[in-house]
DOGUNU-163527 format. One record per atom (N, C-alpha, C, O): residue in three letters; x, y, z. Coordinates in steps of 0.2 Angstrom, whole numbers, plus 5000, padded with zeros to 4 digits. Each point is the difference from the previous one (the first is absolute). Layout:
# DOGUNU-163527
AlaXYZ;...
This chain:
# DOGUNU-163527
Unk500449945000;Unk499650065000;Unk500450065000;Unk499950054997;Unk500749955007;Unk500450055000;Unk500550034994;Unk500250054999;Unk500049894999;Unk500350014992;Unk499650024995;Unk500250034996;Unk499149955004;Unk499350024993;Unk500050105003;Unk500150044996;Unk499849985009;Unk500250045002;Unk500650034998;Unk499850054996;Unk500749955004;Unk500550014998;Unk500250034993;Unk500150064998;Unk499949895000;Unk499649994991;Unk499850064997;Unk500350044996;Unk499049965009;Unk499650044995;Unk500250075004;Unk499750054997;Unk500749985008;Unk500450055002;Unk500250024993;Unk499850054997;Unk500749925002;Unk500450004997;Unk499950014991;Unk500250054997;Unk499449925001;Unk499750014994;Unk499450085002;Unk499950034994;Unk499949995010;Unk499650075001;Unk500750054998;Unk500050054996;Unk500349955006;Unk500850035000;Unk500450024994;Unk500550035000;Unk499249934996;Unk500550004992;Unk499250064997;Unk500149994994;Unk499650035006;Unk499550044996;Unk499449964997;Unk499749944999;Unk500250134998;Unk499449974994;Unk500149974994;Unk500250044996;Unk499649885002;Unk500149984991;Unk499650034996;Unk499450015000;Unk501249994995;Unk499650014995;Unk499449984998;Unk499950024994;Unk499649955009;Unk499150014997;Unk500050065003;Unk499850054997;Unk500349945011;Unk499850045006;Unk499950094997;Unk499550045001;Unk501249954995;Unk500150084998;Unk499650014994;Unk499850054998;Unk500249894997;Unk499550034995;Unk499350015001;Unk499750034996;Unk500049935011;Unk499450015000;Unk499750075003;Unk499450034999;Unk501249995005;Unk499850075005;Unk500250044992;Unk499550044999;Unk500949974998;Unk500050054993;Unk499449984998;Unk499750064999;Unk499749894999;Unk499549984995;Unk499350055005;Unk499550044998;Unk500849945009;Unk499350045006;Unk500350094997;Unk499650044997;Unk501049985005;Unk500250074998;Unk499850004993;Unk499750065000;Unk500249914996;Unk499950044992;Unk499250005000;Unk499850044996;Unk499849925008;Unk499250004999;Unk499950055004;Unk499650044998;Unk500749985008;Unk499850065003;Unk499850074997;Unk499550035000;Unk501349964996;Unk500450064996;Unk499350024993;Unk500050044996;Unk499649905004;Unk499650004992;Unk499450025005;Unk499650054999;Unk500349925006;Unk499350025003;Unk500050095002;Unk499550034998;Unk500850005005;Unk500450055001;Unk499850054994;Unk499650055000;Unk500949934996;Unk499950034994;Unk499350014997;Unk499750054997;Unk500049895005;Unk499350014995;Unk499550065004;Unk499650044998;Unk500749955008;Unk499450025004;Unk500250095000;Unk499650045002;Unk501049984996;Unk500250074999;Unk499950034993;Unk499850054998;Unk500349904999;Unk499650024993;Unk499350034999;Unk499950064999;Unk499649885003;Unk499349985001;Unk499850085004;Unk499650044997;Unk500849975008;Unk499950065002;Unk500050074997;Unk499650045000;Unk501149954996;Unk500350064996;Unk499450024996;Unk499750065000;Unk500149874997;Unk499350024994;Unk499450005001;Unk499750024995;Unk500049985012;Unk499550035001;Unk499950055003;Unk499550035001;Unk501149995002;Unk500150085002;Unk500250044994;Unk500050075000;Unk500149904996;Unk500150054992;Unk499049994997;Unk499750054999;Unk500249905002;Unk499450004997;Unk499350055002;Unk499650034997;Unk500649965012;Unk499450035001;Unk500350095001;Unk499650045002;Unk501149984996;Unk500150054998;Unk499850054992;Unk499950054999;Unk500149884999;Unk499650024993;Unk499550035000;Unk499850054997;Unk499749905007;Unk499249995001;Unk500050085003;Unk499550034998;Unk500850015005;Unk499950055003;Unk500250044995;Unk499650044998;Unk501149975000;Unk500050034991;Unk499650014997;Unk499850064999;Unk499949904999;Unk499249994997;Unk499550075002;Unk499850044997;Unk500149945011;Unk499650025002;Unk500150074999;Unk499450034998;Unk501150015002;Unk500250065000;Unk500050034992;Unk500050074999;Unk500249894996;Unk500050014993;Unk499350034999;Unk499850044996;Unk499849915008;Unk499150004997;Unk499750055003;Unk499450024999;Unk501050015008;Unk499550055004;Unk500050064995;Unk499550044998;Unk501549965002;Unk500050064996;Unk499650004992;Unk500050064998;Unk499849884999;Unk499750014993;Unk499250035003;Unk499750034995;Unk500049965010;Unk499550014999;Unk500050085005;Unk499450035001;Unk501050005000;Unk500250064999;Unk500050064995;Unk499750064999;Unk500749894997;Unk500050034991;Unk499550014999;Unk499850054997;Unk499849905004;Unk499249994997;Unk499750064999;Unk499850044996;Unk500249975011;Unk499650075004;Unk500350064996;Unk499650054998;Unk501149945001;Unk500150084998;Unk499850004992;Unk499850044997;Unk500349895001;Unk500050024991;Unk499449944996;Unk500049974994;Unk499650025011;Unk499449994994;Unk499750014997;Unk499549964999;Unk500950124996;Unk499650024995;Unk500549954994;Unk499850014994;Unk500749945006;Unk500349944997;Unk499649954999;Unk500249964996;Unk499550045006;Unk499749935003;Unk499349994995;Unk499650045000;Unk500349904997;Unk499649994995;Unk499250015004;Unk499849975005;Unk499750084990;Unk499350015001;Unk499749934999;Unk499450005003;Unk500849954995;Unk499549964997;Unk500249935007;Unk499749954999;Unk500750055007;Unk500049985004;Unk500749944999;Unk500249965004;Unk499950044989;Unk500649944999;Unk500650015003;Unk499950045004;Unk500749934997;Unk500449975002;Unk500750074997;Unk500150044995;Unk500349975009;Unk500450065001;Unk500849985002;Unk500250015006;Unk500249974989;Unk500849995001;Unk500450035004;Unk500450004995;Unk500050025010;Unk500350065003;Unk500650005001;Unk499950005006;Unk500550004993;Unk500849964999;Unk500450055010;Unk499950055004;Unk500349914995;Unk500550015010;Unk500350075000;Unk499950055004;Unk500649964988;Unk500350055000;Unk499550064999;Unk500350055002;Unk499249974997;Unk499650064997;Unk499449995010;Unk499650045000;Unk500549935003;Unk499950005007;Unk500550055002;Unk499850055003;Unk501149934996;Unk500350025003;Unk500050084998;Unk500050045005;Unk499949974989;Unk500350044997;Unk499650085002;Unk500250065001;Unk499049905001;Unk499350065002;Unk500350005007;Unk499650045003;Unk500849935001;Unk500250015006;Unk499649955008;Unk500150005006;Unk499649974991;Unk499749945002;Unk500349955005;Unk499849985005;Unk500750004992;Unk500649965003;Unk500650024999;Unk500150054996;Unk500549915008;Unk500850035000;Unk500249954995;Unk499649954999;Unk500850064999;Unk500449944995;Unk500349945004;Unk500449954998;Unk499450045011;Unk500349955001;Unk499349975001;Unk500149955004;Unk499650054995;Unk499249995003;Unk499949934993;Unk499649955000;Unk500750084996;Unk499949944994;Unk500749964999;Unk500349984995;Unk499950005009;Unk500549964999;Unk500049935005;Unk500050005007;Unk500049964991;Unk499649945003;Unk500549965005;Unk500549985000;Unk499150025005;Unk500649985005;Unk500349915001;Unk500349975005;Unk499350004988;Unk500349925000;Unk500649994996;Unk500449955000;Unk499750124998;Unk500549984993;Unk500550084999;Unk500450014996;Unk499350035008;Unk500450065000;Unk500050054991;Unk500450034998;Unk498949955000;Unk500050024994;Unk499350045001;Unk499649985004;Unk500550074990;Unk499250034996;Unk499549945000;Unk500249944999;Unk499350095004;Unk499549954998;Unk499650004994;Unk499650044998;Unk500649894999;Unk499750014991;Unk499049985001;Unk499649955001;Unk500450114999;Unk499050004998;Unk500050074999;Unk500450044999;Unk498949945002;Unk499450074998;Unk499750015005;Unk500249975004;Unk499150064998;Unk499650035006;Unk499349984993;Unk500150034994;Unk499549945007;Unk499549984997;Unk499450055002;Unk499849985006;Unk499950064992;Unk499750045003;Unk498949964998;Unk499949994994;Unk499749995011;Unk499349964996;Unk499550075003;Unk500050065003;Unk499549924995;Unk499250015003;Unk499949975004;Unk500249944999;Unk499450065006;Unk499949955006;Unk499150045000;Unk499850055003;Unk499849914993;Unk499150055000;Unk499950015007;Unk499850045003;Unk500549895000;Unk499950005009;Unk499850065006;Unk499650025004;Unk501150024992;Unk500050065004;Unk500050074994;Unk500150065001;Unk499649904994;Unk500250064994;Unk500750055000;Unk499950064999;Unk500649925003;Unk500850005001;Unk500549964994;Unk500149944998;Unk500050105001;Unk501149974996;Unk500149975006;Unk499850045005;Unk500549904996;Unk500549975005;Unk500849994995;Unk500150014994;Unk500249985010;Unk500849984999;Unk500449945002;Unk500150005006;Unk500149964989;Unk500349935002;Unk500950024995;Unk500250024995;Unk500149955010;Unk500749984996;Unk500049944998;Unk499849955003;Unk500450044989;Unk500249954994;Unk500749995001;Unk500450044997;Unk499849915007;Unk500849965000;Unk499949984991;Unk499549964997;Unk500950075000;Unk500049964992;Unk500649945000;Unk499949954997;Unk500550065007;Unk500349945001;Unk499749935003;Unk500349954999;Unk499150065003;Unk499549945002;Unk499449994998;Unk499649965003;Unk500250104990;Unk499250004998;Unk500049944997;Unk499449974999;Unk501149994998;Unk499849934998;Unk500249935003;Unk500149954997;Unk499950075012;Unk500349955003;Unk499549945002;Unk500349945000;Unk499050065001;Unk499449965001;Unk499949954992;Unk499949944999;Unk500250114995;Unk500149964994;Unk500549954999;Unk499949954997;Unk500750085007;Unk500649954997;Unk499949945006;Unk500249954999;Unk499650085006;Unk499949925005;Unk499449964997;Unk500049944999;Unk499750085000;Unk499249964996;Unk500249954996;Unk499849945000;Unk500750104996;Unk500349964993;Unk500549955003;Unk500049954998;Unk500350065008;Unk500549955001;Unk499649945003;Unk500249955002;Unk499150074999;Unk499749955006;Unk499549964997;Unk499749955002;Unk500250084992;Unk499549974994;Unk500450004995;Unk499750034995;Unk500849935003;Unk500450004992;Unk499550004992;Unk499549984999;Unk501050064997;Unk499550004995;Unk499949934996;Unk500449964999;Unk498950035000;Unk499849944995;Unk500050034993;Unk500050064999;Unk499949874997;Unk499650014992;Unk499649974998;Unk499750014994;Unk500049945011;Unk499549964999;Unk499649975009;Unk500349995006;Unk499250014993;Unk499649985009;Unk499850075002;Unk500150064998;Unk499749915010;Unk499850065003;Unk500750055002;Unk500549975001;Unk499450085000;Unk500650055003;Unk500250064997;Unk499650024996;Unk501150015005;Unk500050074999;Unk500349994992;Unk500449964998;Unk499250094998;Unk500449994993;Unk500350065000;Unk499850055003;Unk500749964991;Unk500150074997;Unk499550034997;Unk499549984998;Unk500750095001;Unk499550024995;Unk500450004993;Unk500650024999;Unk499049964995;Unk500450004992;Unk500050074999;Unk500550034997;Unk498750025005;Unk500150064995;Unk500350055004;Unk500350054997;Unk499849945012;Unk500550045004;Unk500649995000;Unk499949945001;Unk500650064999;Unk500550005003;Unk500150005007;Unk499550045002;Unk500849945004;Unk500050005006;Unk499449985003;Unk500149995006;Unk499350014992;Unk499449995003;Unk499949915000;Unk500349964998;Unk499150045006;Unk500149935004;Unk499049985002;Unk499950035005;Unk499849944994;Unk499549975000;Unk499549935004;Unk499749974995;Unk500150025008;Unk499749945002;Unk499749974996;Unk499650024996;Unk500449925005;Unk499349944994;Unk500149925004;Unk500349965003;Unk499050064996;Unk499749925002;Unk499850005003;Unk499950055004;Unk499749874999;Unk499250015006;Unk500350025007;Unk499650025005;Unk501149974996;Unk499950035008;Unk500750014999;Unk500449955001;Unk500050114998;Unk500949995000;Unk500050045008;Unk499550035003;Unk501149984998;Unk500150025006;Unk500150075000;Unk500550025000;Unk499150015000;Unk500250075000;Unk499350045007;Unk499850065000;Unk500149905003;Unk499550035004;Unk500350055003;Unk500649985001;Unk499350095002;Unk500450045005;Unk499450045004;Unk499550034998;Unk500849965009;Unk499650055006;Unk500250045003;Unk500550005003;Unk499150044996;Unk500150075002;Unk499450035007;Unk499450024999;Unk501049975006;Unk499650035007;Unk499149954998;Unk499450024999;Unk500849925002;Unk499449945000;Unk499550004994;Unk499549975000;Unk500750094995;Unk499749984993;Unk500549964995;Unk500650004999;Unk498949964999;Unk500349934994;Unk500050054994;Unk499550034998;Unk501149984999;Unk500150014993;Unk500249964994;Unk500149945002;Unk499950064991;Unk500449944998;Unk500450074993;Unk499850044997;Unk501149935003;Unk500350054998;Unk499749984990;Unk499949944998;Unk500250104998;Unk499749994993;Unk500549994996;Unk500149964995;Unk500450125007;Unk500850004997;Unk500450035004;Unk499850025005;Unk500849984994;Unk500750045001;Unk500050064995;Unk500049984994;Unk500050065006;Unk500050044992;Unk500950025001;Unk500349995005;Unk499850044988;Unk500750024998;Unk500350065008;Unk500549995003;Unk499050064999;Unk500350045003;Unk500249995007;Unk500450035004;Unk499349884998;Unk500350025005;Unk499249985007;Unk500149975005;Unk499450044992;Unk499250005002;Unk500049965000;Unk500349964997;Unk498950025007;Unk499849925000;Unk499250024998;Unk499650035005;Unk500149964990;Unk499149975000;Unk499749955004;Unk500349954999;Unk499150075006;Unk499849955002;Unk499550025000;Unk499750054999;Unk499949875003;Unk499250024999;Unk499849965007;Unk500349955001;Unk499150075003;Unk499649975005;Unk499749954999;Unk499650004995;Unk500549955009;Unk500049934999;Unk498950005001;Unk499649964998;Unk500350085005;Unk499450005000;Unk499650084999;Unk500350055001;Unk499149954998;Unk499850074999;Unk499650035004;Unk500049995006;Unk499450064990;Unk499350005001;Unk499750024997;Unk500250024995;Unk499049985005;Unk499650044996;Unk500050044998;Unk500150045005;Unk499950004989;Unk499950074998;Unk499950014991;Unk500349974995;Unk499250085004;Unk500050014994;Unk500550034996;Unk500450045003;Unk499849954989;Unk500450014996;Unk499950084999;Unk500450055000;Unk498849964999;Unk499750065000;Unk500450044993;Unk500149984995;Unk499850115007;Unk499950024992;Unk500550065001;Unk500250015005;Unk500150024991;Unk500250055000;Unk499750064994;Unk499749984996;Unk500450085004;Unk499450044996;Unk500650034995;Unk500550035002;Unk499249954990;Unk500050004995;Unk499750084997;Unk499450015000;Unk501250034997;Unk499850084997;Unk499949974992;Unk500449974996;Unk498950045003;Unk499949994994;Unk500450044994;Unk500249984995;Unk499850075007;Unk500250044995;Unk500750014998;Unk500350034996;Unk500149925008;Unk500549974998;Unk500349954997;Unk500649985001;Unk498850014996;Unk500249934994;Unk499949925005;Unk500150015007;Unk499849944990;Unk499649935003;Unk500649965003;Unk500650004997;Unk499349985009;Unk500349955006;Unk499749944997;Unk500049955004;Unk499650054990;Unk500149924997;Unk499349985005;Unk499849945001;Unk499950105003;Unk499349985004;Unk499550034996;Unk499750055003;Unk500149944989;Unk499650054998;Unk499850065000;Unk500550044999;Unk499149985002;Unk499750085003;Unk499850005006;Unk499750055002;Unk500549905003;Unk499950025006;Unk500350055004;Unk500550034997;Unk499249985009;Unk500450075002;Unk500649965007;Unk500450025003;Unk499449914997;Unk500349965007;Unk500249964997;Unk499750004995;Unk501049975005;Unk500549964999;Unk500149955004;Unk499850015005;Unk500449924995;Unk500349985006;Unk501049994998;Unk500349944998;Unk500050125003;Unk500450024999;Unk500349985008;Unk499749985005;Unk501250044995;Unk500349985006;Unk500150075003;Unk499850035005;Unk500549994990;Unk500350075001;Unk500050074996;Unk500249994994;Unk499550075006;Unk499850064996;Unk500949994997;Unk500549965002;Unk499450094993;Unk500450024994;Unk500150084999;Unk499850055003;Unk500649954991;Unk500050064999;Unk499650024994;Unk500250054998;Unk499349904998;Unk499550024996;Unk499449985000;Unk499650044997;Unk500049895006;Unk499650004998;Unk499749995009;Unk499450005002;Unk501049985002;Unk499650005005;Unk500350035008;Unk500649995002;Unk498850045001;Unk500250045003;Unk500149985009;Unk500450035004;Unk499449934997;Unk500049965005;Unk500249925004;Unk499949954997;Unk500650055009;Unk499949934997;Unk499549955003;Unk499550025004;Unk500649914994;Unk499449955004;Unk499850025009;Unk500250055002;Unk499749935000;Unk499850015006;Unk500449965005;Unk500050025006;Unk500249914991;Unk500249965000;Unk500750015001;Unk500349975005;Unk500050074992;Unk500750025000;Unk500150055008;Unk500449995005;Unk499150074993;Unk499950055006;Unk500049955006;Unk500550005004;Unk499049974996;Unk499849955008;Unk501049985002;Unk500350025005;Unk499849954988;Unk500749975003;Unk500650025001;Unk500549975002;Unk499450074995;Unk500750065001;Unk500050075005;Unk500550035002;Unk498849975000;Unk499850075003;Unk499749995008;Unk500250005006;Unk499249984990;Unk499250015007;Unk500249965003;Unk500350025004;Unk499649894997;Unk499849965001;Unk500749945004;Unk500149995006;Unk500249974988;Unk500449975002;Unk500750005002;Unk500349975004;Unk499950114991;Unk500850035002;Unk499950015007;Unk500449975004;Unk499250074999;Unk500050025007;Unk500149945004;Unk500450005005;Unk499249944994;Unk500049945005;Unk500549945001;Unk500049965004;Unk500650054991;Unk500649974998;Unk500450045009;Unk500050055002;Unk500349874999;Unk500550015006;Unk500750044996;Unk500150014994;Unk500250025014;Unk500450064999;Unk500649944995;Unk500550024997;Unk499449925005;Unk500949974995;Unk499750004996;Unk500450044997;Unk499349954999;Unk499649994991;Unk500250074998;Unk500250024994;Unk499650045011;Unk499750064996;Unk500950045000;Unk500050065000;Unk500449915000;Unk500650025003;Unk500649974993;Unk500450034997;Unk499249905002;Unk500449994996;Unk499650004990;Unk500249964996;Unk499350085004;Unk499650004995;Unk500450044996;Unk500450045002;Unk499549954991;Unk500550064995;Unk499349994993;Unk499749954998;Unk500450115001;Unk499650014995;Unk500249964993;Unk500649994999;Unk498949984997;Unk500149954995;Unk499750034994;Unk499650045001;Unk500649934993;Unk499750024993;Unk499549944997;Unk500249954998;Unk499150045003;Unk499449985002;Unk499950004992;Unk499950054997;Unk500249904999;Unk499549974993;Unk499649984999;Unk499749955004;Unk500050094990;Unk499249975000;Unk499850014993;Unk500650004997;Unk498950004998;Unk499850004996;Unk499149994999;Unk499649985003;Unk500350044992;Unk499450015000;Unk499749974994;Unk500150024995;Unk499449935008;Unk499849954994;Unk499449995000;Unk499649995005;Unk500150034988;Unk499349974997;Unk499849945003;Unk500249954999;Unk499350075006;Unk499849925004;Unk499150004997;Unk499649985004;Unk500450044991;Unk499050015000;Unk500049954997;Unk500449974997;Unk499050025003;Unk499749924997;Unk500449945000;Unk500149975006;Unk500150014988;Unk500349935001;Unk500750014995;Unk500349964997;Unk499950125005;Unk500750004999;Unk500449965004;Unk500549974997;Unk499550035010;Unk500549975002;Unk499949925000;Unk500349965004;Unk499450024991;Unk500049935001;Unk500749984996;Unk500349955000;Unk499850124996;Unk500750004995;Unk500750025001;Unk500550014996;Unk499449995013;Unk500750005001;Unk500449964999;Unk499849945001;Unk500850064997;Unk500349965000;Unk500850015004;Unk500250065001;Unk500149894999;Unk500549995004;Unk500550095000;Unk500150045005;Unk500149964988;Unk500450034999;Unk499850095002;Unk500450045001;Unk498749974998;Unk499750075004;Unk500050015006;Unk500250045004;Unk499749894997;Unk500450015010;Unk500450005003;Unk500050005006;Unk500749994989;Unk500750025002;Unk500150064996;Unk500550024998;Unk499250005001;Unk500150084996;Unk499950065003;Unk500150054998;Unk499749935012;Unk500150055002;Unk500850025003;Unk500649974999;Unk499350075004;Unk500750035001;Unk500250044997;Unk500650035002;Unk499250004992;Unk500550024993;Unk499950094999;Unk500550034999;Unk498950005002;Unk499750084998;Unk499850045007;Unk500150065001;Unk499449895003;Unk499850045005;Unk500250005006;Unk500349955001;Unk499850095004;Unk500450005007;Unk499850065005;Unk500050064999;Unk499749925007;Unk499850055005;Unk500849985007;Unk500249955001;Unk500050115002;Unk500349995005;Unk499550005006;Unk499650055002;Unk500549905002;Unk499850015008;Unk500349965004;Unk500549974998;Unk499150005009;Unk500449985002;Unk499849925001;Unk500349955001;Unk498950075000;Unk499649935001;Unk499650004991;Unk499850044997;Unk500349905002;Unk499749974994;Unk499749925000;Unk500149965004;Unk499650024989;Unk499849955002;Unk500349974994;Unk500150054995;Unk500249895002;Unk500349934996;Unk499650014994;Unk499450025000;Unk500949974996;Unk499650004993;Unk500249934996;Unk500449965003;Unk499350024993;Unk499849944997;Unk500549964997;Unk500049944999;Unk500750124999;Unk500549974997;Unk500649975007;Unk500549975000;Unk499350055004;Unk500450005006;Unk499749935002;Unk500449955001;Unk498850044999;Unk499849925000;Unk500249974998;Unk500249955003;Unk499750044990;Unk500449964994;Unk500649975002;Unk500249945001;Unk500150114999;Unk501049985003;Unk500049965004;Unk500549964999;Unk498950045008;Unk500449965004;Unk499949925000;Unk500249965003;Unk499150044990;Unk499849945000;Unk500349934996;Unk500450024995;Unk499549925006;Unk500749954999;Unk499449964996;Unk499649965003;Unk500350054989;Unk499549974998;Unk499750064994;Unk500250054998;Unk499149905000;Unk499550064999;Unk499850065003;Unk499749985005;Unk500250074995;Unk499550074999;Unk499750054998;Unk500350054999;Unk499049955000;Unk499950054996;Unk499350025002;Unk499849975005;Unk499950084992;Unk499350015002;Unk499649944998;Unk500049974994;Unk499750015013;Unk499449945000;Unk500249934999;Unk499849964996;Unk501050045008;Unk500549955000;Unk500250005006;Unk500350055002;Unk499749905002;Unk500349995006;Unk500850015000;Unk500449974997;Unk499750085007;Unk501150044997;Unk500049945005;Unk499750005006;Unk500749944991;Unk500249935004;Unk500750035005;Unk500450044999;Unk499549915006;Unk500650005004;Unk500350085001;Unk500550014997;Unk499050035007;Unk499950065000;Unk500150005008;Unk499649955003;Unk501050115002;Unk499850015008;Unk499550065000;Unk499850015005;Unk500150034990;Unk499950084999;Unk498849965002;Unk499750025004;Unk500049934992;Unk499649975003;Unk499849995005;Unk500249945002;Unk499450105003;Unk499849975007;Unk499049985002;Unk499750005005;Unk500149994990;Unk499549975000;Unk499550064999;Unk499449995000;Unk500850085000;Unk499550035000;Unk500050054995;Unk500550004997;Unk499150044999;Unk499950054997;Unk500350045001;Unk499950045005;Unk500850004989;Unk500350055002;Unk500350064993;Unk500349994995;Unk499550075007;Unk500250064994;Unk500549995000;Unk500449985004;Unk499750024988;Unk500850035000;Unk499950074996;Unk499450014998;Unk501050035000;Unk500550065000;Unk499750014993;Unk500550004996;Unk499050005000;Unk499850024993;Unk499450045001;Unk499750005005;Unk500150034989;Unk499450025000;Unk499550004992;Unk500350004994;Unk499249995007;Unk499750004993;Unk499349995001;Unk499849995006;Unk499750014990;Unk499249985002;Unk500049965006;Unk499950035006;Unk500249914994;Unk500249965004;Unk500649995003;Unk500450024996;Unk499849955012;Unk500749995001;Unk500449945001;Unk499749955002;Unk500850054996;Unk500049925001;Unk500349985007;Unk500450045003;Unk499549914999;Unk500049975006;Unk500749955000;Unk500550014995;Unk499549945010;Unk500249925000;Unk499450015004;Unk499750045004;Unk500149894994;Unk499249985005;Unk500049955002;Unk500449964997;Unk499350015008;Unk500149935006;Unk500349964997;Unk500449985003;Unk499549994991;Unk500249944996;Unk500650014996;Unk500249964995;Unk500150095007;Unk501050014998;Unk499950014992;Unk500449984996;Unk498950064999;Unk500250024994;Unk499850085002;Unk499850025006;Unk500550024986;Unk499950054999;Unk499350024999;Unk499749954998;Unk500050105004;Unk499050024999;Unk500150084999;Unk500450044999;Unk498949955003;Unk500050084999;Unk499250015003;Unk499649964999;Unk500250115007;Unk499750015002;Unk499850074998;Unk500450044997;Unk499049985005;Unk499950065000;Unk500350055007;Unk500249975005;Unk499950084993;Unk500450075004;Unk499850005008;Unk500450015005;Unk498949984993;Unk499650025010;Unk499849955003;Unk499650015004;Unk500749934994;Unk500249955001;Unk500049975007;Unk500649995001;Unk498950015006;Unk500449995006;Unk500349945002;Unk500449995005;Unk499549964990;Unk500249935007;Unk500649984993;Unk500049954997;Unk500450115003;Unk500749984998;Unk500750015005;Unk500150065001;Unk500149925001;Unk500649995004;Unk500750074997;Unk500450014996;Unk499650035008;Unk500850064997;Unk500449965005;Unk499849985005;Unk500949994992;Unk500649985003;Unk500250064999;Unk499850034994;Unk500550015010;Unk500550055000;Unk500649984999;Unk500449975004;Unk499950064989;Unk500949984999;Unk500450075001;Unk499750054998;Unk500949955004;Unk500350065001;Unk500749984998;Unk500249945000;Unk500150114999;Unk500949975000;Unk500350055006;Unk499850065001;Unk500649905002;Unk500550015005;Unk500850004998;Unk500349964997;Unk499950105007;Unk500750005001;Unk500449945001;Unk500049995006;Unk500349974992;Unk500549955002;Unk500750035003;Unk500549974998;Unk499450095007;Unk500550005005;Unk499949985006;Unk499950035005;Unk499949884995;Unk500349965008;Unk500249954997;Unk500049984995;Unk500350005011;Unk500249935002;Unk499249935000;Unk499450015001;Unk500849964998;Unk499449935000;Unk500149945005;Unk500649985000;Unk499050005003;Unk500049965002;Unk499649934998;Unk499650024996;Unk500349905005;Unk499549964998;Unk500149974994;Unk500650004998;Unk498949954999;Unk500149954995;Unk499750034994;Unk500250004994;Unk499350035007;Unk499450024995;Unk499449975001;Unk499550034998;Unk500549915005;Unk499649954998;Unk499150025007;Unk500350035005;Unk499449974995;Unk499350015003;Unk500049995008;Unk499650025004;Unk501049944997;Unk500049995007;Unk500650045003;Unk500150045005;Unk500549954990;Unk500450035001;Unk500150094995;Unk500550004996;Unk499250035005;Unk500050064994;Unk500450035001;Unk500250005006;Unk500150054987;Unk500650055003;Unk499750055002;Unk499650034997;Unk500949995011;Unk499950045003;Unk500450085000;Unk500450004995;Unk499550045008;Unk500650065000;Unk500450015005;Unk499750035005;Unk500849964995;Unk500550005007;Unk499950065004;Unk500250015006;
């Protein structure tokens, strides 16, 4: 007993072996990572929510400006550009006020100037352009593009634009407990989407100046038009009004109404009397997109945007096959003419009259794609906004 004692004196004496030593280096170098990460992690959200206060101060002073120079600012309620340095320049902010505290640089955007009917006020948002197509670019990494099946495709006639098709692809997104389903990515950066459910409301009419030559509604003096013009009609639908203005703009939660951006809205206008439209054909309802265009901010899908997403057949008084844009119920889309044309419960193209009530408005808007995303796309898992 006293020599095993000995021994092992003796062997404590001579140091630590080499495992001993490389394993206390292997515990120092996980420290040395853990350490690290956790000084970092810090660094960047003491930069981040230094930004976030950035922001806040860029936006107070834009709505500053507002007050002094509204006589800039568009009568018709649209959408108003404002660049950082012409902030500085009217004396609004310091030159360090736009220098972004993530990266020690200018900050590359603009000050987005909207209408808010809410308050019948200009508000003011800063556009990161370095991030206005970062929810795009994750979409696309998270939904790879196809060429055939359900999912995201290219667009042929756009460049950079991007698409959904087929009876259920992943593109669902929630926004503050409403279900959306996204329609496209466009070039700029934007996302179309449309609500995955609706409500009642008529297509209704807008008032036609005879003396301005024919909106293709014979000599009536009512249309069911989407949006007045600058020759033949003076008004828009009501429909439009309700959802841009009176009714639904106001009811929209503050994260939707935050990230809305005004869109260029196509439509056209088609002879629907009698049993013309039994002659549509494929190629007249891809023919929108091409002449007419209103800017706003809420609109509703038009019939070539149906078409596209469907994997199959489509057409008027054709079931558009293997279609997600189909939710069983009766719905306007975005044209005008004697009659309107619908998607109606059984997944074909139709046509309704104007004052029509037990037709369904899905409200579609495009949104800014400066965020981050979270989620799969899919109805249980949807994409979220971080």
């Amino acid at each position: 007993m006293i020599y095993y004692k000995i021994i092992l004196g003796d062997n404590m004496k001579k140091g630590f072996t080499l495992i001993e030593l490389i394993a206390v280096i292997v515990i120092l170098g996980i420290i040395a990572i853990i350490a690290t990460a956790s000084v970092t992690g810090l660094f960047r959200s003491s930069t981040t929510s230094l930004y976030g206060t950035q922001v806040e101060i860029i936006e107070s002073a834009a709505q500053k400006w507002i007050v002094a120079n509204s006589g800039y600012l568009p009568t018709d309620g649209s959408d108003y550009e404002l660049s950082l340095e012409k902030i500085v320049a009217d004396g609004f902010l310091d030159d360090k006020d736009i220098i972004d505290p993530r990266d020690k640089k200018i900050i590359n955007g603009y000050i987005l100037i909207y209408f808010d009917s809410t308050t019948n006020q200009y508000k003011a948002r800063l556009i990161d352009t370095e991030k206005i197509d970062l929810a795009k670019k994750e979409i696309v990494k998270l939904s790879p593009v196809v060429t055939s099946g359900t999912g995201l495709y290219a667009d042929e006639e756009e460049s950079g634009k991007y698409y959904f098709k087929g009876a259920n692809p992943n593109n669902y997104l929630l926004i503050s407990d409403e279900l959306w389903r996204i329609v496209s990515l466009e070039t700029s950066g934007n996302i179309k989407i449309i609500k995955q459910t609706g409500f009642e409301g008529k297509f209704d009419y807008g008032i036609r100046n005879k003396t301005n030559g024919n909106t293709g509604c014979g000599n009536a003096t009512v249309c069911p038009v989407w949006a007045k013009n600058d020759t033949t009609v003076v008004s828009n639908s009501s429909l439009m009004d309700s959802l841009n203005t009176y009714d639904y703009y106001p009811s929209l939660n503050s994260k939707l109404k935050k990230l809305l951006v005004s869109g260029k809205w196509c439509y056209k206008h088609l002879n629907l009397s009698g049993n013309v439209a039994l002659d549509l054909s494929e190629d007249d309802l891809m023919s929108f997109c091409e002449t007419e265009f209103v800017k706003s901010k809420i609109g509703l899908i038009n019939v070539k945007e149906i078409m596209k997403s469907s994997i199959g057949t489509c057409g008027y008084l054709k079931k558009c096959q293997n279609n997600y844009l189909s939710n069983g119920t009766d719905f306007w889309t975005l044209n005008y003419g004697n009659d309107v044309l619908i998607m109606n419960s059984n997944g074909m193209i139709d046509t309704k009259v104007a004052n029509s009530s037990d037709v369904m408005v899905r409200p579609a808007v495009y949104i800014s794609g400066n965020f981050e995303i979270e989620g799969k796309g899919t109805e249980e898992e949807p994409f979220q906004i971080k």
